[in-house]
Each structure stands twice: as C-alpha cells, then as structure tokens.
PyMOL Python script that loads the backbone (N, CA, C, O; Angstrom):
from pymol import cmd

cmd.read_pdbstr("""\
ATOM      1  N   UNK A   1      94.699 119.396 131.676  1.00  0.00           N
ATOM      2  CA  UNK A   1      95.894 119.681 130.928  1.00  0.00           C
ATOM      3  C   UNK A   1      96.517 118.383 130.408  1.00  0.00           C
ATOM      4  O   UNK A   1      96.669 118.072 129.226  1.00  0.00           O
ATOM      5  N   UNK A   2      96.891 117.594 131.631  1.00  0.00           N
ATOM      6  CA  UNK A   2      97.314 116.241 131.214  1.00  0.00           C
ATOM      7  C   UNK A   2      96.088 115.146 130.085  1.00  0.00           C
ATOM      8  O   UNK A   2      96.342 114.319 129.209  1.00  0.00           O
ATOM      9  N   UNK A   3      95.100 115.527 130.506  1.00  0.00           N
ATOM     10  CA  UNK A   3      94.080 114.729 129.789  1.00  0.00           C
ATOM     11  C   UNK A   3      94.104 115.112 128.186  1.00  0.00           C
ATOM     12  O   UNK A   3      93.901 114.250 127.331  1.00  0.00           O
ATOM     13  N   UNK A   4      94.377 116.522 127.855  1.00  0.00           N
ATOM     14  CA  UNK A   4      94.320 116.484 126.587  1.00  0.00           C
ATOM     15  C   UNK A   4      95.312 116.088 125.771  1.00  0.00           C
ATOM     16  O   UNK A   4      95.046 115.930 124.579  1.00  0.00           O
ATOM     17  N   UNK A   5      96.449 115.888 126.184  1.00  0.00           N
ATOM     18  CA  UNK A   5      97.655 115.364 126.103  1.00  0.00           C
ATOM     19  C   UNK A   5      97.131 113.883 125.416  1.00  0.00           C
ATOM     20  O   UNK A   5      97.016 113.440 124.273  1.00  0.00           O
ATOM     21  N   UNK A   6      96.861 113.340 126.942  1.00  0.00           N
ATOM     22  CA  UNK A   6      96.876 111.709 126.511  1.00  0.00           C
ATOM     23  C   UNK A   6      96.046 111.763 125.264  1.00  0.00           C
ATOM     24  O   UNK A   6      96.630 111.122 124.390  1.00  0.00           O
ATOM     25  N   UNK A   7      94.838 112.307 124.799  1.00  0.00           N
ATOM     26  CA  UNK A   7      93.651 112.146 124.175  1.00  0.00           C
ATOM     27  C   UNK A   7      94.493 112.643 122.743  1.00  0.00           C
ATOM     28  O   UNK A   7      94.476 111.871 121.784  1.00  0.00           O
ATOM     29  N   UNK A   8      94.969 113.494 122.674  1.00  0.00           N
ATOM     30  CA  UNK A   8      95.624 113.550 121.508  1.00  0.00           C
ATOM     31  C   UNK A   8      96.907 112.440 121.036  1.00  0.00           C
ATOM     32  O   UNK A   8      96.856 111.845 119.960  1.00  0.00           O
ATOM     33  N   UNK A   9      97.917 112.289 121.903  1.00  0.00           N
ATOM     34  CA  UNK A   9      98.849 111.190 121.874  1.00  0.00           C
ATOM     35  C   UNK A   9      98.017 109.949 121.112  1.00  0.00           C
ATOM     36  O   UNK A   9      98.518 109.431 120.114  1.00  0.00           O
ATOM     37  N   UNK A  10      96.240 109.329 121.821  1.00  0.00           N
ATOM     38  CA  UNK A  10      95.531 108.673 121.758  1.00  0.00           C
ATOM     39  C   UNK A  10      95.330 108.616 119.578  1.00  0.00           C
ATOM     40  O   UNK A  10      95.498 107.803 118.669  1.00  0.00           O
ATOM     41  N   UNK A  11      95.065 109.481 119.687  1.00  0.00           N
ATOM     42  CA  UNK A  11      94.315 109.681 118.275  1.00  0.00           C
ATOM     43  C   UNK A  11      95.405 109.706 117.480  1.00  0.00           C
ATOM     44  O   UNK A  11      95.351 109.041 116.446  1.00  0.00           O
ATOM     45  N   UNK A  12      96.881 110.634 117.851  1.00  0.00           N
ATOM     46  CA  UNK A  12      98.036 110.187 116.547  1.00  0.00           C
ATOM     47  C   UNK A  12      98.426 108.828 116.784  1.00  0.00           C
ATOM     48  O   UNK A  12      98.563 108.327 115.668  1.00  0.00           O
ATOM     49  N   UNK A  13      98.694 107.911 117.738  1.00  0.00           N
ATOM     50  CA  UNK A  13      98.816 107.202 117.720  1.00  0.00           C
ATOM     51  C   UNK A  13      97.814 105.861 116.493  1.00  0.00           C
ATOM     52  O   UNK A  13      98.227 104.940 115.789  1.00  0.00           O
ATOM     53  N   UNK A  14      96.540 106.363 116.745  1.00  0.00           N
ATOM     54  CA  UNK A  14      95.434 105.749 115.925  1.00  0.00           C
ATOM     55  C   UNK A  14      95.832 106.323 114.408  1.00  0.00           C
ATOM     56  O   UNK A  14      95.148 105.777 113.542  1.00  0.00           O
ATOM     57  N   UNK A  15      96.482 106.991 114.055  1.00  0.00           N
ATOM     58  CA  UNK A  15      96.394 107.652 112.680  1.00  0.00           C
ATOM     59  C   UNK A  15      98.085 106.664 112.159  1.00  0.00           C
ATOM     60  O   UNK A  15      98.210 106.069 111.089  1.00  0.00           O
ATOM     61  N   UNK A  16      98.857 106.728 112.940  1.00  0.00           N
ATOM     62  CA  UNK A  16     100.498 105.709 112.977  1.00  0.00           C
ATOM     63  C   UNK A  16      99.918 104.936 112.651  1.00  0.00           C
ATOM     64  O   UNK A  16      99.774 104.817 111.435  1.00  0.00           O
ATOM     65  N   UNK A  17      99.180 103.862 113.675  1.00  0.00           N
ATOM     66  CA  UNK A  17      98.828 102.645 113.501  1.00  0.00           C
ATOM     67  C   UNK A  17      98.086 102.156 111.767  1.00  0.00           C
ATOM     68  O   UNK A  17      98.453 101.151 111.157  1.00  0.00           O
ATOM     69  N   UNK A  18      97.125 103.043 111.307  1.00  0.00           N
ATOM     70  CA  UNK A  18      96.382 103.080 110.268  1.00  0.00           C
ATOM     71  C   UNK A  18      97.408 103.277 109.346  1.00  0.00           C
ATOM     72  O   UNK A  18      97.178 102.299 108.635  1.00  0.00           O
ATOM     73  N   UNK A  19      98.371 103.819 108.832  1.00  0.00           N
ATOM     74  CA  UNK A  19      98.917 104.198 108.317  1.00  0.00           C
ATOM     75  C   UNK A  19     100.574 103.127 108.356  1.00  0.00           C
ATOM     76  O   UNK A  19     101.342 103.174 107.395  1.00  0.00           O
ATOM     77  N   UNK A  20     100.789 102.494 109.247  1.00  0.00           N
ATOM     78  CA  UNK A  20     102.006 101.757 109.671  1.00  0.00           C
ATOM     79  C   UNK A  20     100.840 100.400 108.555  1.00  0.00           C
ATOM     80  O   UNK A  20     101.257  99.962 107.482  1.00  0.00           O
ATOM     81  N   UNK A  21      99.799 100.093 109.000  1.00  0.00           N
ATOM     82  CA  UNK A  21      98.828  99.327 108.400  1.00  0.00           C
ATOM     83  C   UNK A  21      98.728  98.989 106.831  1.00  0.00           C
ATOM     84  O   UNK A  21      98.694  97.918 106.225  1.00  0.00           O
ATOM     85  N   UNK A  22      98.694 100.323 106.419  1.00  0.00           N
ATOM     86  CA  UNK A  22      98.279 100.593 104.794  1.00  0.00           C
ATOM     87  C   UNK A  22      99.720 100.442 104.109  1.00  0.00           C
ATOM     88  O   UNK A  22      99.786 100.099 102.929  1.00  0.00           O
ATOM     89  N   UNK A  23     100.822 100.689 104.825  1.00  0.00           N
ATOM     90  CA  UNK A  23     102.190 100.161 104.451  1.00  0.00           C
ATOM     91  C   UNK A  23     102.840  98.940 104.392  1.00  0.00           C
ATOM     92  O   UNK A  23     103.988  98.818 103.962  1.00  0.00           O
ATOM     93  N   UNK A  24     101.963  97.774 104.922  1.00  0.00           N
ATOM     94  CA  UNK A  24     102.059  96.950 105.336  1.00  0.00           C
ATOM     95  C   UNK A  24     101.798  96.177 103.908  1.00  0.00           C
ATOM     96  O   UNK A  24     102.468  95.465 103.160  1.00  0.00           O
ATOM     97  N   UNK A  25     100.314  96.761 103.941  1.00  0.00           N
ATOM     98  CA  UNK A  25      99.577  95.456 103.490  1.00  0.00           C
ATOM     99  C   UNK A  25     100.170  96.598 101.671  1.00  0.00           C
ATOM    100  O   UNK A  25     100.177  95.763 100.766  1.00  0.00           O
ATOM    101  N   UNK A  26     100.476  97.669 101.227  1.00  0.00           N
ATOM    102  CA  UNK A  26     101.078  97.463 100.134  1.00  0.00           C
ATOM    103  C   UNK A  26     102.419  96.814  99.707  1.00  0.00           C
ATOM    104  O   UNK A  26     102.738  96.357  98.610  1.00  0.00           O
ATOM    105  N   UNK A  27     103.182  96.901 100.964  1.00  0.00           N
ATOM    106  CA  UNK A  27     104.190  96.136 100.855  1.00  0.00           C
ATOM    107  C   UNK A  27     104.244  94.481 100.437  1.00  0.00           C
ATOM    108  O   UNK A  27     105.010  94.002  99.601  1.00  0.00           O
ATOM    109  N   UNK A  28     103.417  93.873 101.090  1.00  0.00           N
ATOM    110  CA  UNK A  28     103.186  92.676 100.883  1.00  0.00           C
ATOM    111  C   UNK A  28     102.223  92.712  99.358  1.00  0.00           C
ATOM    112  O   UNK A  28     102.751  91.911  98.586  1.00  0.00           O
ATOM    113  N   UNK A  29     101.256  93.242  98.841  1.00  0.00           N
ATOM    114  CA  UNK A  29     100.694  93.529  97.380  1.00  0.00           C
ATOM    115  C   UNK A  29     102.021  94.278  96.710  1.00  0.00           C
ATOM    116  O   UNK A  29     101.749  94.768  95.614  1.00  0.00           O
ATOM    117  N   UNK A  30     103.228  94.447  97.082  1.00  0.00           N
ATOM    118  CA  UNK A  30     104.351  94.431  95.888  1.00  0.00           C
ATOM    119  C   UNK A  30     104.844  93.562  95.701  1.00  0.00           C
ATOM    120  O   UNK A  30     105.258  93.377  94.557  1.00  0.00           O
ATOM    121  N   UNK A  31     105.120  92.306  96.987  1.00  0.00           N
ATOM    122  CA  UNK A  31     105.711  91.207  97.068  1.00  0.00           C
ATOM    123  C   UNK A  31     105.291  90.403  96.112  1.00  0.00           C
ATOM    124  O   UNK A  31     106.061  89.975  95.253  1.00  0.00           O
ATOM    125  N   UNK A  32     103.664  90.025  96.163  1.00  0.00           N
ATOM    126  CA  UNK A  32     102.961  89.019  95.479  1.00  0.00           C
ATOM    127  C   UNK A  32     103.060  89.579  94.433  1.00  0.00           C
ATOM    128  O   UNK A  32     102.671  88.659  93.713  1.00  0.00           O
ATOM    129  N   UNK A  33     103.361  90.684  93.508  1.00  0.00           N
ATOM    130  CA  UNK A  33     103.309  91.093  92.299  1.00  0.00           C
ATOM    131  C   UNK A  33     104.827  90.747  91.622  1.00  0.00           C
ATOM    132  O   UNK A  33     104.913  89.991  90.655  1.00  0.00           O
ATOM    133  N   UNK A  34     105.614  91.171  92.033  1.00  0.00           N
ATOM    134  CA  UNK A  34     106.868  90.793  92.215  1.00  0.00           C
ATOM    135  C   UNK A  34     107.409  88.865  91.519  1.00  0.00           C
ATOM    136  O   UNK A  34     107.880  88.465  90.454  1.00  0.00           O
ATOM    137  N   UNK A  35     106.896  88.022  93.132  1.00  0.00           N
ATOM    138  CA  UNK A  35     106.772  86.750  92.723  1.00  0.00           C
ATOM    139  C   UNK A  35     106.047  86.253  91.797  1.00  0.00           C
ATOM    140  O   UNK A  35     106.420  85.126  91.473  1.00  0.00           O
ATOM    141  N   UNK A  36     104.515  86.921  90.839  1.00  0.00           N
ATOM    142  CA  UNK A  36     104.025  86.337  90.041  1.00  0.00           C
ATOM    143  C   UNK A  36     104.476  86.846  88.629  1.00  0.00           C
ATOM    144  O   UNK A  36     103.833  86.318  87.722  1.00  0.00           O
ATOM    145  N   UNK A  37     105.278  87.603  88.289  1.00  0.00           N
ATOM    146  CA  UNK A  37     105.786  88.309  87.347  1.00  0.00           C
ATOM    147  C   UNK A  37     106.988  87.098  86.830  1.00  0.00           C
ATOM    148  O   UNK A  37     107.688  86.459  87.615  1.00  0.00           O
ATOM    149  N   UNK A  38     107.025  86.961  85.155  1.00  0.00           N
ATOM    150  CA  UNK A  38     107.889  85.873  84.812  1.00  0.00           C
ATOM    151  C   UNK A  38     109.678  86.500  84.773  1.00  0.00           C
ATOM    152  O   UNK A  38     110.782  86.024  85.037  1.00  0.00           O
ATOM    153  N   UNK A  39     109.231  87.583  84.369  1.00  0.00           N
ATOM    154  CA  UNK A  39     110.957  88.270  83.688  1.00  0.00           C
ATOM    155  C   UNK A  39     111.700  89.008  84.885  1.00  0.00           C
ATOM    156  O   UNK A  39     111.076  88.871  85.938  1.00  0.00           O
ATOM    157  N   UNK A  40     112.256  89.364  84.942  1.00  0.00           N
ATOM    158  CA  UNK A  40     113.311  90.165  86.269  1.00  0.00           C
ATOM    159  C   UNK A  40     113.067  91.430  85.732  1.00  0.00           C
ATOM    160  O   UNK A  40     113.664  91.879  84.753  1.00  0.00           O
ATOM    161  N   UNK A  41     112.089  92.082  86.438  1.00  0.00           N
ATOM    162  CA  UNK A  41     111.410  93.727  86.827  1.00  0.00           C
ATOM    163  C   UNK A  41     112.270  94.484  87.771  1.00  0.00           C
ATOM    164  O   UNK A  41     112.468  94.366  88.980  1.00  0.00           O
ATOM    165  N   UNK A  42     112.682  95.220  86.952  1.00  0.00           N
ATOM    166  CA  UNK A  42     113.576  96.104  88.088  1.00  0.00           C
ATOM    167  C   UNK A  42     112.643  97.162  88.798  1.00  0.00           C
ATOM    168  O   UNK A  42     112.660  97.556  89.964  1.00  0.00           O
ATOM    169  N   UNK A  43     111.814  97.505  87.731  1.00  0.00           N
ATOM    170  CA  UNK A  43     110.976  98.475  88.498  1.00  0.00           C
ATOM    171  C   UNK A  43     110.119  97.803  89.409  1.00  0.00           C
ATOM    172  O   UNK A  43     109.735  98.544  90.315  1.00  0.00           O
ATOM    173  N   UNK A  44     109.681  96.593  89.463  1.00  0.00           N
ATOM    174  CA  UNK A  44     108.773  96.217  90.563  1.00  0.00           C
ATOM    175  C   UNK A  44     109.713  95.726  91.908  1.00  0.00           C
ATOM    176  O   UNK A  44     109.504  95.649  93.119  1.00  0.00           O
ATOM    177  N   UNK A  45     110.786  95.458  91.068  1.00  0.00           N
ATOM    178  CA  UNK A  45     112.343  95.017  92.453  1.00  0.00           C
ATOM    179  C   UNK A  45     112.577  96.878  93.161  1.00  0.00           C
ATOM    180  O   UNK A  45     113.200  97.235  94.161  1.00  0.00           O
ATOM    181  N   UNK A  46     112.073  97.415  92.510  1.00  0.00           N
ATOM    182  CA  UNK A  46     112.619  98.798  93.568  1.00  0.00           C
ATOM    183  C   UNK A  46     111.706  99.521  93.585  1.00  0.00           C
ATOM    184  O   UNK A  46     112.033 100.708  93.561  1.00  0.00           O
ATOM    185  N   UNK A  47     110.476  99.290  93.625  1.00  0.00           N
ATOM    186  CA  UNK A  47     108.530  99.383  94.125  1.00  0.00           C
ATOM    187  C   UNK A  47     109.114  98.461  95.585  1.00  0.00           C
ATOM    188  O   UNK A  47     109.673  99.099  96.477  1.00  0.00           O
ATOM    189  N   UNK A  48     108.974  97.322  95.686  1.00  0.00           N
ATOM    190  CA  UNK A  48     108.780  96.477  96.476  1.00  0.00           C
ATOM    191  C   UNK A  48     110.501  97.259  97.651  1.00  0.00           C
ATOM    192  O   UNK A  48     110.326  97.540  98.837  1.00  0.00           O
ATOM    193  N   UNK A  49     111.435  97.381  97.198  1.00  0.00           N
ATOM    194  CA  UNK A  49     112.061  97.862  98.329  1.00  0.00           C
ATOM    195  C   UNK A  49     111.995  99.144  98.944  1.00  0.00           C
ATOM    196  O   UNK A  49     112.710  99.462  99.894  1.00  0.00           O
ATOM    197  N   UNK A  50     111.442  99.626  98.602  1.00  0.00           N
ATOM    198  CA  UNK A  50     111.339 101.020  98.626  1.00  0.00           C
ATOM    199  C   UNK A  50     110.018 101.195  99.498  1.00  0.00           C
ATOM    200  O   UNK A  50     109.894 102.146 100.270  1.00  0.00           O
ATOM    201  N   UNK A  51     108.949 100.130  99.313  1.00  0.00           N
ATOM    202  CA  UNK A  51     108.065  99.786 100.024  1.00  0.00           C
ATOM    203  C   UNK A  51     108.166  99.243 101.390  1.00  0.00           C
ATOM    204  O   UNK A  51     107.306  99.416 102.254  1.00  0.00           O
ATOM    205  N   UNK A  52     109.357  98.518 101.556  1.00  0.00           N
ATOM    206  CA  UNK A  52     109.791  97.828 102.293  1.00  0.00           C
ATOM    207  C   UNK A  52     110.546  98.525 103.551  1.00  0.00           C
ATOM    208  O   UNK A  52     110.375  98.141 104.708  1.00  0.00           O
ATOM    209  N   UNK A  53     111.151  99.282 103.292  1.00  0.00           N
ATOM    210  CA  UNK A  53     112.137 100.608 104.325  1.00  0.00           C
ATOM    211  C   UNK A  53     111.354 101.240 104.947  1.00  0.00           C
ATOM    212  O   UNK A  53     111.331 101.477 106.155  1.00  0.00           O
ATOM    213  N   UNK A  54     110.194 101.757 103.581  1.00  0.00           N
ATOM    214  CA  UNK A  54     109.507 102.591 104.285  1.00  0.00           C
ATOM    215  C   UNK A  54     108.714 101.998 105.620  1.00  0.00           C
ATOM    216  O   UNK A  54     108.581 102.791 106.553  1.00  0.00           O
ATOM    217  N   UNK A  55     108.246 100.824 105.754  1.00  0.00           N
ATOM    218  CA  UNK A  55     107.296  99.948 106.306  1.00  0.00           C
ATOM    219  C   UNK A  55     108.339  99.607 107.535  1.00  0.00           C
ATOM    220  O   UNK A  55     108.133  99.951 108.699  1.00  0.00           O
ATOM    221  N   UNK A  56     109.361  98.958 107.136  1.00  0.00           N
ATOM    222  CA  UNK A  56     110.238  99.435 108.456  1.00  0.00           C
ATOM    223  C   UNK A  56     110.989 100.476 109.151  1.00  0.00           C
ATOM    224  O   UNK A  56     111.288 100.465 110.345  1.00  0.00           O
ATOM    225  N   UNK A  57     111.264 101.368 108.297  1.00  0.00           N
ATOM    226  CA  UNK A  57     111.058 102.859 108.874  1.00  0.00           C
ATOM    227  C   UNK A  57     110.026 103.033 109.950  1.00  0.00           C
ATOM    228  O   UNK A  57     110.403 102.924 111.116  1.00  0.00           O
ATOM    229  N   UNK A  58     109.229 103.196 109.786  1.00  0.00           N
ATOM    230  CA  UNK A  58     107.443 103.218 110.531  1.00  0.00           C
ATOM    231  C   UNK A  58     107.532 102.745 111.933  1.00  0.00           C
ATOM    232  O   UNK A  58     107.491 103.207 113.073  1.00  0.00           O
ATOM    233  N   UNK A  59     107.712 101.285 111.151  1.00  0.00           N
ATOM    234  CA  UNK A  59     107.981 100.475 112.388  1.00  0.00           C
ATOM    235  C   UNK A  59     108.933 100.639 113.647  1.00  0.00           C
ATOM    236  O   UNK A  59     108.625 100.513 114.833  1.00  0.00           O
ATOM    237  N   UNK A  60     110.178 100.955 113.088  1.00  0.00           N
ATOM    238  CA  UNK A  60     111.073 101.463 114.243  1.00  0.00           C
ATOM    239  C   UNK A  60     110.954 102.441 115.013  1.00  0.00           C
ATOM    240  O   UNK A  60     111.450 102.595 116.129  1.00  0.00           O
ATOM    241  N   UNK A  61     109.917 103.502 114.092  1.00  0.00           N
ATOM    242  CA  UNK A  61     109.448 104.765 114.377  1.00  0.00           C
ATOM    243  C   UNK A  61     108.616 104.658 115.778  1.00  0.00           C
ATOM    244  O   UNK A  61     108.855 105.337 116.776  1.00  0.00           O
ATOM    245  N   UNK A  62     107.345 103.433 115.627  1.00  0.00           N
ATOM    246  CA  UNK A  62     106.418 102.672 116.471  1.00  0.00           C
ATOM    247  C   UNK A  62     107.236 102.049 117.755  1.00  0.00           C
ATOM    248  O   UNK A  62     106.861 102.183 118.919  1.00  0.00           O
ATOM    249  N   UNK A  63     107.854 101.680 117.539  1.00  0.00           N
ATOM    250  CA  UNK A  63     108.727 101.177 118.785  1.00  0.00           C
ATOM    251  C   UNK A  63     109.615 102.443 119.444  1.00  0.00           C
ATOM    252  O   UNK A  63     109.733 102.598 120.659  1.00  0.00           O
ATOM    253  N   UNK A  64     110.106 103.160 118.619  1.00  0.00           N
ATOM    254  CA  UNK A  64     110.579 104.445 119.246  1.00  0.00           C
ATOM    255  C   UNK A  64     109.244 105.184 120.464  1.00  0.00           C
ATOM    256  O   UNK A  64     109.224 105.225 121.694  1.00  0.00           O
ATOM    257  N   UNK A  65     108.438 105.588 119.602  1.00  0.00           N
ATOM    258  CA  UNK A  65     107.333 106.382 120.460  1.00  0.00           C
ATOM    259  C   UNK A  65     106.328 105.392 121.843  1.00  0.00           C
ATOM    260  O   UNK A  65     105.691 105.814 122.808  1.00  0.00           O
ATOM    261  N   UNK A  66     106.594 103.940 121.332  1.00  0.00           N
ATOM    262  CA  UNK A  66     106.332 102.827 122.825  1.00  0.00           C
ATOM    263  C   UNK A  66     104.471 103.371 121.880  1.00  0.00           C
ATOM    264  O   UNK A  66     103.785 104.291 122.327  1.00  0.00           O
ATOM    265  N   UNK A  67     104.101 102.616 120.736  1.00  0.00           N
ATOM    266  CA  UNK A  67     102.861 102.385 119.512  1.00  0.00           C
ATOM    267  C   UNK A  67     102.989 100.856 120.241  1.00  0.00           C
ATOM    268  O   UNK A  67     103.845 100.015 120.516  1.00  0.00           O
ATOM    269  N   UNK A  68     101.828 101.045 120.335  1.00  0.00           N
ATOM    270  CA  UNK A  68     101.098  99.176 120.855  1.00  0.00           C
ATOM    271  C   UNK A  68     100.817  98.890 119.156  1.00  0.00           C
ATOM    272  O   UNK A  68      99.827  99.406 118.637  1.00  0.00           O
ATOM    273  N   UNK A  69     101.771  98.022 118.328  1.00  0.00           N
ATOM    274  CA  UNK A  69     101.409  97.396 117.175  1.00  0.00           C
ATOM    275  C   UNK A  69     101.460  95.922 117.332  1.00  0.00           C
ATOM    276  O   UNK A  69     102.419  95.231 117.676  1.00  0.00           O
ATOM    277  N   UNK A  70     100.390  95.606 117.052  1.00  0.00           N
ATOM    278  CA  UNK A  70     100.050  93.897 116.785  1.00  0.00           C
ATOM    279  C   UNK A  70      99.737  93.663 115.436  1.00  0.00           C
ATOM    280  O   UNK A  70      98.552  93.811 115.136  1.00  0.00           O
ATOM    281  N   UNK A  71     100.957  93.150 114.064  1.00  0.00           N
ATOM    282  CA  UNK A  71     100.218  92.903 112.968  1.00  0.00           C
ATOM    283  C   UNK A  71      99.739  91.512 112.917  1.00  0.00           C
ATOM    284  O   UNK A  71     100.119  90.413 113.322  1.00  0.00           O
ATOM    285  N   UNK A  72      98.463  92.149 112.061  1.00  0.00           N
ATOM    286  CA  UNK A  72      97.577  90.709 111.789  1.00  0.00           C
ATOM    287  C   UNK A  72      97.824  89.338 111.314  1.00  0.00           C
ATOM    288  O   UNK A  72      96.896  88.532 111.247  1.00  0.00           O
TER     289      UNK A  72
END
""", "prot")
cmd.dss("prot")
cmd.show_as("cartoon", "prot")
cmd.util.cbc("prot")
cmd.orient("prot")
C-alpha cells in the first residue's frame, strides 16, 4: 500500500523536476534574447517575466512538496 505511494510520489516528482528544468532553461533563452536585442522590446520584457514567475512559482512549489532540486 505504502510502496505504491512512494513509487508514484517517485515518478511525479521526476515529471516536477523535468518540467521545473524546461522552465528554467527557457527562462534563461528569454534572458539572452532579451540582452542581445538593440531597441527596448516590451514583448520580449514580458516573455522573459512571465517566464520568470512561472519558474519561480515551480520552484516554491518544489520546496513546498520537500522536491530534491539541484540546478545545474
């Protein structure tokens, strides 16, 4: 009973992590788009924050549920 528990906990946890991941690394590919751009982009200024909440959203989310995250 308890075992299927953990084993599932196991696997959403693996799907958070992947996903806390892929938020990450677009967040940071809005950043660098952002800084290489010459003119003041509003739309890439509210891509990149919007990217950004969400990614810490996640994150707080990860620390809420006690998610072993180590970013790279």
């Amino acid at each position: 009973m308890f075992s299927k528990r953990n084993k599932l906990k196991k696997e959403y946890d693996a799907r958070f992590i992947r996903l806390l991941e892929e938020t990450r690394s677009d967040w940071h590919t809005a950043q660098a788009l952002e800084s290489h751009l010459d003119d003041y982009n509003l739309d890439a200024i509210a891509k990149r924050k919007s990217l950004e909440s969400i990614h810490f959203y996640l994150y707080k989310e990860a620390k809420r549920r006690q998610v072993v995250y180590k970013p790279n």
